[in-house]
C-alpha positions in Angstrom: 44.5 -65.1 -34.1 46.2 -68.1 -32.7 45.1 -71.5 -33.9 48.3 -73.5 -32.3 50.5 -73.2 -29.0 54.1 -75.1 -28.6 54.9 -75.6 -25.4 58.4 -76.6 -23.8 59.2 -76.6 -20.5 63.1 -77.2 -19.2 64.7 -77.6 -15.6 67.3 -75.5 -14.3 69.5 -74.1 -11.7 68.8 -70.3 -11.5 71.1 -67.8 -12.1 71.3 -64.4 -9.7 68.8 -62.5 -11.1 66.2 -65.3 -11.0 67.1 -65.8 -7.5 66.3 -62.1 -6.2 63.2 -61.9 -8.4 62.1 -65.1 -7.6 63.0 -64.5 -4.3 63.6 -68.4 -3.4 66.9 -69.8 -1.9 70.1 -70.7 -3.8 70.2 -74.7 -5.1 66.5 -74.5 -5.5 65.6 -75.5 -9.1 63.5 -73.7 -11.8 61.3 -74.7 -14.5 60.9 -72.6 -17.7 58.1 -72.6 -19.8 58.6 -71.4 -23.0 55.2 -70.8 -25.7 55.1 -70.4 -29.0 51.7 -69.6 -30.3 50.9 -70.2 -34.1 48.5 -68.9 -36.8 46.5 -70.2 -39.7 49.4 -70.3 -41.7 51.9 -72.0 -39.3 53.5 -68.6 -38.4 54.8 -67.9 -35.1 52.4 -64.9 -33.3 53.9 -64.9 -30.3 56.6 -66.1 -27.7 56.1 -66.3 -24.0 58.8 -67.1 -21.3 58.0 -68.1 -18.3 60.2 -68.8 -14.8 59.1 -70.2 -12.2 59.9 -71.8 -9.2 59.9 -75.5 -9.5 58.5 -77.1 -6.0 55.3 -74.7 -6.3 54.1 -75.4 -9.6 51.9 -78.3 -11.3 52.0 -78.1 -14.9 48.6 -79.6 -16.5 47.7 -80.4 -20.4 44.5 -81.2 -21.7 45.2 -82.3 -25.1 41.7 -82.8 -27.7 42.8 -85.6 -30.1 40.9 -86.1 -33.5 
């Protein structure tokens, strides 16, 4: 069971495959999310990767502190 997620996220030109997929227009940036999610004992679980394109998305975090 997960206890901990890592989350980065990164800007980028697409390549040629993420265009087509994507199906968005060439010199429009992407974001990519990349998630690391954590166990008890600190070990990594599982990785997700995630593209997307960057003028329709709004990345949110709720974070609890303490």
């Amino acid at each position: 069971m997960g206890v901990r997620v890592r989350e980065d996220v990164t800007a980028r030109m697409p390549d040629e495959e993420e265009l087509a997929a994507l199906d968005i227009p060439s010199g429009e940036p992407v974001l990519r999310l990349t998630r690391v999610t954590f166990d008890r004992d600190d070990r990594p679980i599982q990785l997700d990767l995630m593209t997307m394109p960057a003028r329709l998305q709004r990345l949110r975090y709720e974070i609890r502190i303490g």
